[in-house]
N, C-alpha and C positions, 0 to 999 in steps of 0.2 A: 346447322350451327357449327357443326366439327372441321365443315368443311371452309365455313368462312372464316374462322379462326386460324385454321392452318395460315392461312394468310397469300397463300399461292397464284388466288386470284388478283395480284395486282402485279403479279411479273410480267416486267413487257413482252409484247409478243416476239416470240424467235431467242429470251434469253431463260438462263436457267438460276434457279436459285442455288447459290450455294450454303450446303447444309455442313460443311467440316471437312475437316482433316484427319487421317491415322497415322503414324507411323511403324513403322515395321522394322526390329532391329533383329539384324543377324550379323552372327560372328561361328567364323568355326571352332571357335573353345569358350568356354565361359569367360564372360561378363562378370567383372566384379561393382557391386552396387549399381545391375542393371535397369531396376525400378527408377534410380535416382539419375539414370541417364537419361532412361526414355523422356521420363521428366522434363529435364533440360531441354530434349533435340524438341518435345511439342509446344514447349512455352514460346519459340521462336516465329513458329507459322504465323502467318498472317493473310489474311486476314479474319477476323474473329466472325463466327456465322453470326444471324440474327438468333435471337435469344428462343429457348425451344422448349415447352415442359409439355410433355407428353406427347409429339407431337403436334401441341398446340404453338402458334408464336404470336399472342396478343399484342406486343408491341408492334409487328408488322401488319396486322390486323387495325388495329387504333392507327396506324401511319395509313391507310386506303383509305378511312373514311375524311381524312384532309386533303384529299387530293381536290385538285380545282375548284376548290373553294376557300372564300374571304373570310367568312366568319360563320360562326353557328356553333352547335356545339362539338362536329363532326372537327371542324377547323381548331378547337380548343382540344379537342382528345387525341389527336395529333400529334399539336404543339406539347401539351403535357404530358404525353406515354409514349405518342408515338416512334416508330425506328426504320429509316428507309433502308431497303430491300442489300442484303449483301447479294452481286451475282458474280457467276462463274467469270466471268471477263475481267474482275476488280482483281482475280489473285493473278499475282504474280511469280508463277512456277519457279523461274530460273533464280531468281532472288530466294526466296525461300530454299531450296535445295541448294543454294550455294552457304545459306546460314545454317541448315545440316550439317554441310560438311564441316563447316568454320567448329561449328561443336564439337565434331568426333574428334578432329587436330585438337582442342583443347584438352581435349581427355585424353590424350594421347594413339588414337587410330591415326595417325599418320596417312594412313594407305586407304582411306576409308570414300567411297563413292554411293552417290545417291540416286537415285531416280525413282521416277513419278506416274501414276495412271491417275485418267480421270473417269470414274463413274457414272454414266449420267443415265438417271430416268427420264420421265415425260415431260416433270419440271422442275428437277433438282438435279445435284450433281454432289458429290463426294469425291475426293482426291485424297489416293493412298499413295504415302508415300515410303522407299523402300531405303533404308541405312546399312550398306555392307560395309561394316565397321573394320574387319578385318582384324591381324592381332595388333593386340598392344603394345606397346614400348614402354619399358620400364628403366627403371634407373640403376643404372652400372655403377656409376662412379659419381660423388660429387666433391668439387675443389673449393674451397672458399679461395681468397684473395692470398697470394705468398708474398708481395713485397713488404716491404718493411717501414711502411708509410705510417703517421699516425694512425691514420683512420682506416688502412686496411689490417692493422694490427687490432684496432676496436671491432672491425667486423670480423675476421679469423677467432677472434676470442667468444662470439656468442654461435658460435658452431655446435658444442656439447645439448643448444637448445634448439638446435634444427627444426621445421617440420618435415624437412627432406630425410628420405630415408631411400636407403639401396633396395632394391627391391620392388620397391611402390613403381604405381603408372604412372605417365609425366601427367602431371595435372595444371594446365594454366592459373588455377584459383588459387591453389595452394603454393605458387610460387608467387604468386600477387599478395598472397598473407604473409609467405617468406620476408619480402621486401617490407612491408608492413611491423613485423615483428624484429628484424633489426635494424629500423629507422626509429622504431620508441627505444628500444635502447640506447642506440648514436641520443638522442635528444635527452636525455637523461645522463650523457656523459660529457655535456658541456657542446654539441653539434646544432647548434641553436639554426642556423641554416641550410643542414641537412635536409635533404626529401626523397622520399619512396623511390622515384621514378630516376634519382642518381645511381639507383645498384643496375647491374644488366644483366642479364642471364645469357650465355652460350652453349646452346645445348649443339651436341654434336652426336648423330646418332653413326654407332658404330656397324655392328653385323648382326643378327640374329635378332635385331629386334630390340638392341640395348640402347642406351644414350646414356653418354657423359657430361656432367652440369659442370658449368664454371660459372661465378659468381666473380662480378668486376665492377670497380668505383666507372661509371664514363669517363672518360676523356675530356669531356664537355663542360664536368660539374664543376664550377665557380671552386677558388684558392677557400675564399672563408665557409664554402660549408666543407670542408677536408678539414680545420681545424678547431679542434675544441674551443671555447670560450668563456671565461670567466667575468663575476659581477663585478660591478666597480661602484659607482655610485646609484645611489637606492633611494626613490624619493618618495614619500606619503605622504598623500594629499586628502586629508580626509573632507576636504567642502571645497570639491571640484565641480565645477558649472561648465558649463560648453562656452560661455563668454570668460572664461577664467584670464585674466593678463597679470596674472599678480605678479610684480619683482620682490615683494617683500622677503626679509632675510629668513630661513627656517633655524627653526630649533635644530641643533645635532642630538641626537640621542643613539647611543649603541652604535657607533656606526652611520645611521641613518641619517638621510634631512626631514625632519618630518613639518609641516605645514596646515593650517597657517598657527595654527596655536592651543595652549592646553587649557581655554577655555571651556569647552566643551568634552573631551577626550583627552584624557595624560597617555603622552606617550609610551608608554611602557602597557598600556590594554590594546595600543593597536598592534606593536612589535611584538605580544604574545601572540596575535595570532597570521604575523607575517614570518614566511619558512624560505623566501627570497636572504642570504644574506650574505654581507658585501664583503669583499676578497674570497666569493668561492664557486665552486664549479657550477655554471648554468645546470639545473636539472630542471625538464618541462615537469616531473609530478611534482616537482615543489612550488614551483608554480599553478600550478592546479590547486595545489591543495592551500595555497595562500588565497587563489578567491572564495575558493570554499568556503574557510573558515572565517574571511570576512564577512562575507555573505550570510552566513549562520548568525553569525553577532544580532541580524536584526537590527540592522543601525542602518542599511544602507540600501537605495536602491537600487544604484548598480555597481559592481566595481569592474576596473577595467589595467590591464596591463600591458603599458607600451615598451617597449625594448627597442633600444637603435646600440649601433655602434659609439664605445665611450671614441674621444677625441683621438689619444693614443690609448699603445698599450702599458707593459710596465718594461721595468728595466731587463726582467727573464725572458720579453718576448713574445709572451701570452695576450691574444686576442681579448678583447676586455668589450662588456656591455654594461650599459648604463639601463637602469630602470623605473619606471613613471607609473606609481601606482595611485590609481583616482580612485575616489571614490567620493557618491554623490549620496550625499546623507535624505535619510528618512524623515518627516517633523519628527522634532525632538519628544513633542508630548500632545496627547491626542485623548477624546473623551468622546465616548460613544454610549448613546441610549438606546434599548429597545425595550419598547410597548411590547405586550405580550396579553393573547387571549385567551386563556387557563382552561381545559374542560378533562375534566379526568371521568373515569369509569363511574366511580364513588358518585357520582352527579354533581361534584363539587364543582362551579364553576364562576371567573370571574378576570380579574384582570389583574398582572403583571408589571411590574419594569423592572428592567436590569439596566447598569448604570456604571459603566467602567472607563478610569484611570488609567493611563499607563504613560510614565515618564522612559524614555529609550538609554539615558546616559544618567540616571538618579545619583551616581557617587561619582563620575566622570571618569567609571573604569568601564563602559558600556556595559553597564549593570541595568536590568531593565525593573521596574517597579510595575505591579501591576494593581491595582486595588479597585473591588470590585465590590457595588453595594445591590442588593434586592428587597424587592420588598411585592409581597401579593395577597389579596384579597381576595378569599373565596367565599359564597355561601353555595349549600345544599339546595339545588332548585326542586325537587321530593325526593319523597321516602325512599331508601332501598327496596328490593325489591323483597318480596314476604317482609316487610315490617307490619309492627302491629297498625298502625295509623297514620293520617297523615301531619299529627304531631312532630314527628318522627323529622321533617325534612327544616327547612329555616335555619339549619347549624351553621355556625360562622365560624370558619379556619383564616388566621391573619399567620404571615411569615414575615420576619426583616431577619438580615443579615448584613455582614460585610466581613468582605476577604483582604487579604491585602499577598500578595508573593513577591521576591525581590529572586530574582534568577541573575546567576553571578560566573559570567560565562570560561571560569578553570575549574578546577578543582582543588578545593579550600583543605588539602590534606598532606603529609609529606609523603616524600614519594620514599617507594616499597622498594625492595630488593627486585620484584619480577611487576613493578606499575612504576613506570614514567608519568608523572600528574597531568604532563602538558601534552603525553598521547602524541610524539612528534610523529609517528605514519600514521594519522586518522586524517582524514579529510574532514571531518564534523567535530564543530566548537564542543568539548564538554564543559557542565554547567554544574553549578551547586547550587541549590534551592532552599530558600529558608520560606517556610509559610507558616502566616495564620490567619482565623476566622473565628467568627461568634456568628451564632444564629440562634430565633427564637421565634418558636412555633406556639399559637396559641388553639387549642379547637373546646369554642364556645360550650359551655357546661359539660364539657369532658377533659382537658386537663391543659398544662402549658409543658412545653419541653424547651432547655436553652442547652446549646451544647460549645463549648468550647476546643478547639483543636490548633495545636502547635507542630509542627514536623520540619523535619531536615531534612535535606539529601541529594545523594548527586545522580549525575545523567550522562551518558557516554553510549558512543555509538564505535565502533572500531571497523564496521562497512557499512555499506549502505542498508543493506538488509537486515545488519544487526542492531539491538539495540538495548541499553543495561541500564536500571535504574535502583539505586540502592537507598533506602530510606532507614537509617539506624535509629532514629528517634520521630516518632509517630504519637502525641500526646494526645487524648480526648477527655473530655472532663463531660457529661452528662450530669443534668440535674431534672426532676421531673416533678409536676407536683400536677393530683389529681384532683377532681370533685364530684361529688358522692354520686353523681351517675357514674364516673367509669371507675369509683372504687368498688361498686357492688361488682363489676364485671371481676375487677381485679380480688374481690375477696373468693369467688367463686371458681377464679382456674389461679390459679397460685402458679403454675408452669408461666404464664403469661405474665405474672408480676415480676416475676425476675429479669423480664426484658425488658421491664420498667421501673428499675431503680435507679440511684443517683448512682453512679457508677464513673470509673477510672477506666480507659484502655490506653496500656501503657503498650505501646505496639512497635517492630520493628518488622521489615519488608524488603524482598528482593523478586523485581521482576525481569525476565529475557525475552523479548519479542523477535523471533527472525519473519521477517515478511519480504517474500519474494515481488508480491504485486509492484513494485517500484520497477521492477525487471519488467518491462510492458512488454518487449517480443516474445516472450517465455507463451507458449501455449500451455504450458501446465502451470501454475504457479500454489505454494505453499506458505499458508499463513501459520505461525506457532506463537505463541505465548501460553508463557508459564510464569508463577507467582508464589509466592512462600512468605504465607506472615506469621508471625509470632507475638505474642503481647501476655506481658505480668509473668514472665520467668526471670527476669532481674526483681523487681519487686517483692516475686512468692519467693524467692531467696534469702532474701535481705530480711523480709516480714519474719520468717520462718527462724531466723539468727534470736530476735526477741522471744520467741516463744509464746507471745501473745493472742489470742484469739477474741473474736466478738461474739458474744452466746451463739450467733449463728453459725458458730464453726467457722468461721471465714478470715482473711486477714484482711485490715485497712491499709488505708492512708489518709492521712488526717481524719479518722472517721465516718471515710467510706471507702464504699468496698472498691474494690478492685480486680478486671476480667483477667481469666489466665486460657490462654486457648491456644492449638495453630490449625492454619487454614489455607487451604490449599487448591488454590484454580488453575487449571489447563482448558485449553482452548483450541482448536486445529481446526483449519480450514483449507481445504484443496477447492481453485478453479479451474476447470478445466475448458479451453477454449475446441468446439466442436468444428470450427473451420480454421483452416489453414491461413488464414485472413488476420493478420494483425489489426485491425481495424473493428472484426465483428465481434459484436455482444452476444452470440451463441452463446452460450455456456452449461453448464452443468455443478452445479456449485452444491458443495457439502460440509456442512460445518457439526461436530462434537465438542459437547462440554461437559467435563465433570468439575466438580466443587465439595469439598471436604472440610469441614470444621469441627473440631474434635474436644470440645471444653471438658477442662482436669483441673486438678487441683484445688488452687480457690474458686473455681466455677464447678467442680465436678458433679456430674448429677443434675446440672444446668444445660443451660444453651448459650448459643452464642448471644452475642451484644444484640440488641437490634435492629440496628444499623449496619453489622457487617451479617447477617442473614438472608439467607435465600427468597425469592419468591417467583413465581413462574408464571407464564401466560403476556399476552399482551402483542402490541402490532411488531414486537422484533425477538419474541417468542413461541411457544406455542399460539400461532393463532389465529383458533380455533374458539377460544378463551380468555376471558378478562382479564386483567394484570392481575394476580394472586388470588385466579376465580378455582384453583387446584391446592390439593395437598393442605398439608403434609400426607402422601400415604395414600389413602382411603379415607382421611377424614373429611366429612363435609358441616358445617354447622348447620343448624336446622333454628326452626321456630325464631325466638327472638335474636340468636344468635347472629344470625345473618349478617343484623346490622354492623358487627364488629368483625364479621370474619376478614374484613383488610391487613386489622392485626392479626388473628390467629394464623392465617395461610401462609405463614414462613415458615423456613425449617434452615439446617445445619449444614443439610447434603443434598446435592443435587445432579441430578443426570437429563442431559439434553442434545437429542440430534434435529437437525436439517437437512432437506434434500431439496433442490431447488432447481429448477431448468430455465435459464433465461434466452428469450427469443425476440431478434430484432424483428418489430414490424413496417413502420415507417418510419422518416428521421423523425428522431426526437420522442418518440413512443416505442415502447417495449413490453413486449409480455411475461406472463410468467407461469407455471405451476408448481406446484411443491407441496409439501406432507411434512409434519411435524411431531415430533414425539418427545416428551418429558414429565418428569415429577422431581418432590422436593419428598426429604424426609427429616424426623427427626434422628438426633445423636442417641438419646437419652429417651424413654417411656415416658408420654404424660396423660394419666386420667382424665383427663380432660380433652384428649385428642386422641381418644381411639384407634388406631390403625394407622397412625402415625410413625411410627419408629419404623426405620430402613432394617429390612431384612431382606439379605442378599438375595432368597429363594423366592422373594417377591416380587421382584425389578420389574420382567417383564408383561406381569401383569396388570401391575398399578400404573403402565406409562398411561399419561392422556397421548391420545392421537389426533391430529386434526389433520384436514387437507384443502386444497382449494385452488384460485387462481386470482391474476393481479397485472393489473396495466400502471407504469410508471411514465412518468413525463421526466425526459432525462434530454438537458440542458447542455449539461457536463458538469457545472458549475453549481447545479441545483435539481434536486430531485424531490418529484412529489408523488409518494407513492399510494395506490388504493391494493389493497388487498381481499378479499372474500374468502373465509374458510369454515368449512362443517366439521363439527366432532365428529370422530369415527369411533373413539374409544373414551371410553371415562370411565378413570378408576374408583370412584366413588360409586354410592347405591342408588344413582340417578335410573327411571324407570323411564325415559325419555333421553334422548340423545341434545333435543331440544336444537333452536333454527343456527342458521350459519351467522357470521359476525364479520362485521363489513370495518377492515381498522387502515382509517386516515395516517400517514405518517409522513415525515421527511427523511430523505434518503434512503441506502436498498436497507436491510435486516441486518447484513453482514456482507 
């Protein structure tokens, strides 16, 4: 079987197979970055063997059994795996050794000569090839441009930013990025027909191994890209069609023509986010950042910028360009439904719709509206599990809601000593956010909760990786009312009733996300967010001014109570890509979280809200374990408790890692392994929750562990993931590890 696999037996008779290439570099003095030579000089060989793991070459193997034949399945495993034979007669020596040499010249071995052996056994053949690099040539002297021209006066001035340097080896690449790095400059300085390939490099090597650089405009390069260029007339088109003929007359605004009318968009929300402006110097990042920020708007589907030569110039002499900016609008207003089939841990299970609004230009400042209604029906299809009977199961849980958010794409603030509102070097629209939402939850003979929530706040991004979101007002209004099955729960853990009062969270929030994964060449990449909320330290101020109390020691507002807390989430994530392959889903992904909620004051002695409390476990958690089948702690509920421990299993604090190894298998499937570990704790001691409260010298005993494996169906555009994970640890007084837990999900975990 070893030997038919090798695949050997299908080389013609009299030729050989070729199995690779080596090369061989020598120099009589060191090599600087000779790893990343050799590199280069074997990326060029060609041609590439047939494919080889251990010895084995299956694809040449499957390519024998189609030979002279039509069909069967021999003909199919062929056409689908198979690989016809690389031989020694396909390579082409002298070619290859002369794209050797052509490398060592780039890297500056000047003197640098190659030759060739070939290897051959019974039915293979290897070809080593040998690089006498010889020494290097470095850089003596470099000249930028001395005459006194516009644009070798533009070039001579971005010299202080060289990547040339004396002393360095002459490297073709780095002079190819030279030219590159002051062509974005020239274009940025009004050089609108400027290009790379007009600068020329003369290198002149002297004695000893040196060379002097001169840098020079051609000869060749066209009058208007030598001179700068300035805008002249500037036109927005915002309901541009590809059959567009309109003569119609435009509005003037600022400057601008803009078209066809302020029906739809007032001119003044598209010129905030156009940085094109007339009588001034062409820069390309201002134009970049004009479609950017169109494009953010969410108004348009494409936008696009033409640029010709205006008619003349002006009376100073200056080269002048006219500008055509299109753009082809989005539907203005759009309603989208989705069905939904409900099935949670709880056994609660049933059906869903969500139902969303959204107007694109709601005030005609392309302001976007979005409003958004739910509504879901669940019943209990049985018991949990240890309930007393199967009484127990038939509970009906109904939700409605509706949201409504108006996203307002500046920022609705004046501007600061060290903040420009309008953020003129961002490439990304910032937004001011107004929202709110009612929602109400009912669950059949255990209680209803209606919660109301108002918030502000803005959104700014200042790169592409970064991103800032500031919410100063954050209102929640809770109301809850219960029935006398889940008041006897509530009369019996009183910790637990606090999490179910009519309650105020009077909140304010600032979160930073930097995420590199946008960066998609980056083999490493680094997710970060961080978050900071506070709520009822204006209130407990203000309340605290009166001096007023409610027998329970607490202060109100309109009488009720109201939370005082802050809470604090970090998150980090490092990918790491295992092949050099821009392309592969290798990876090795790690993700930490900690979460900190610290309720004082009017809460002290309490917990946090409900609603911003921890709970752990589940298919994008620990899991090994149910959505809040852990914690706090070491507590576990027992006997009848069971059926509520949904609510008991929050807490305040929490601590969570990942470790996850993803492995492509075939397109569109991937594998995975991975371990997980976390717990929840509380702030605060509750009798009722034994072995709950976070202590430090407890951490890593109480983590739950879980581990497992997981095949995903990955689209690009859509991911369905299965997962399989066993407890390995549990910090509770389980005398049983108990079976693995197989969790359905959409998209990866993180």
């Amino acid at each position: 079987m070893f030997s038919a696999c090798s695949g050997l037996r299908y080389i013609p008779e009299g030729q050989k197979l070729y199995t690779g290439s080596k090369v061989i570099l020598k120099s009589p003095e060191k090599i600087p970055n000779k790893s990343a030579l050799q590199t280069e000089l074997e990326s060029v060989i060609q041609p590439k063997p047939n494919t080889s793991i251990l010895g084995l070459r299956p694809k040449l193997y499957f390519w024998g059994l189609g030979q002279k034949k039509n069909k069967g399945i021999g003909k199919f495993l062929a056409d689908k795996f198979g690989e016809p034979p690389v031989l020694l007669k396909d390579v082409k020596f002298s070619t290859t050794s002369g794209l050797i040499t052509n490398r060592l010249y780039n890297n500056g071995f000047f003197n640098g000569t190659v030759t060739y052996e070939v290897k051959a056994k019974e039915k293979t053949a290897q070809i080593g090839y040998t690089a006498n690099a010889g020494r290097v040539y470095t850089i003596q002297e470099i000249h930028f441009p001395d005459r006194d021209t516009l644009v070798d006066v533009a070039i001579r001035a971005t010299q202080p930013g060289t990547l040339l340097k004396v002393g360095d080896p002459y490297n073709l690449n780095t002079l190819t990025t030279e030219r590159i790095r002051i062509d974005d400059i020239l274009k940025n300085q009004g050089y609108f027909y400027f290009q790379p390939d007009y600068i020329l490099f003369q290198v002149d090597s002297t004695y000893d191994h040196k060379i002097n650089v001169y840098l020079r405009v051609k000869a060749t390069a066209p009058a208007r890209a030598t001179r700068p260029h300035w805008l002249d007339v500037i036109k927005l088109n915002t309901n541009y069609v590809l059959t567009d003929t309109t003569t119609r007359e435009p509005i003037r605004f600022r400057g601008y023509q803009y078209f066809p009318d302020e029906e739809l968009f007032r001119a003044r929300a598209i010129t905030n986010a156009t940085f094109l402006y007339p009588d001034s110097l062409y820069r390309r990042k201002r134009r970049d950042q004009t479609i950017s920020r169109l494009m953010s708007l969410n108004n348009f589907k494409f936008v696009e910028i033409r640029m010709k030569p205006a008619v003349a110039g002006d009376s100073a002499g200056r080269a002048r360009l006219d500008a055509d900016i299109l753009m082809t609008q989005l539907k203005r207003k759009s309603l989208r439904a989705e069905l939904q089939l409900i099935n949670k841990n709880t056994d609660f299970n049933g059906p869903g719709l969500n139902v969303s609004f959204r107007n694109r230009s709601a005030l005609r400042g392309a302001e976007q509206l979005i409003v958004t209604g739910r509504a879901a029906y669940e019943i209990q299809t049985r018991p949990p599990e240890n309930a007393e009977s199967r009484g127990n199961s038939g509970a009906i849980s109904t939700e409605f809601g509706v949201s409504a958010q108006l996203l307002v794409p500046r920022l609705i603030a004046p501007n600061l000593p060290l903040l420009d509102v309008k953020l003129p070097n961002s490439e990304f629209q910032p937004r001011t956010n107004f929202g709110a939402g009612v929602r109400y939850i009912t669950r059949t003979g255990y209680f209803s909760t209606a919660s109301i929530n108002l918030n502000y706040g803005y959104s700014w991004k200042t790169k592409i990786t970064n991103e800032q979101e500031l919410r100063p007002i954050d209102v929640t209004y809770n109301t809850f009312q219960s029935q006398e099955a889940f008041r006897e729960v509530l009369r019996v853990r009183p910790f637990l009733q606090n999490a179910f009062n009519n309650q105020f969270i009077l909140g304010s929030s600032y979160r930073y996300t930097y995420n590199q994964q946008v960066l998609e060449q980056r083999r490493q990449q680094i997710y970060f967010q961080g978050m900071v909320e506070v709520s009822g330290n204006a209130a407990n101020a203000l309340s605290s001014l009166s001096g007023k109390k409610e027998p329970g020691e607490f202060y109100t507002i309109a009488g009720q109570r109201f939370a005082q807390y802050t809470k604090i989430d970090l998150e980090i994530r490092e990918y790491f890509r295992v092949s050099s392959n821009p392309t592969s889903g290798n990876r090795i992904v790690g993700r930490l979280q900690v979460g900190v909620g610290m309720p004082y004051g009017n809460s002290k002695g309490g917990s946090l809200p409900y609603l911003r409390q921890y709970g752990i476990g589940g298919p994008n958690s620990v899991r090994a374990f149910a959505v809040r089948e852990i914690g706090p702690g070491t507590y576990r509920p027992t006997g009848s408790d069971v059926i509520n421990n949904y609510y008991d299993q929050v807490g305040d604090i929490r601590l969570e890692g990942n470790l996850e190894y993803r492995q492509d298998l075939v397109p569109y499937l991937k594998g995975a392994v991975f371990i997980d570990a976390g717990n929840i704790w509380l702030a605060n001691p509750d009798p009722d929750r034994l072995g709950g409260q976070f202590k430090a010298s407890n951490i890593l005993s109480q983590l739950a562990v879980g581990y497992g494996a997981g095949l995903r169906i990955d689209v690009q555009f859509f991911v369905i993931r299965f997962d399989y994970a066993f407890p390995l640890n549990v910090p509770d007084d389980r005398t049983s590890l108990g079976p693995g837990r197989l969790n359905l999900a959409i998209g990866y975990p993180f």
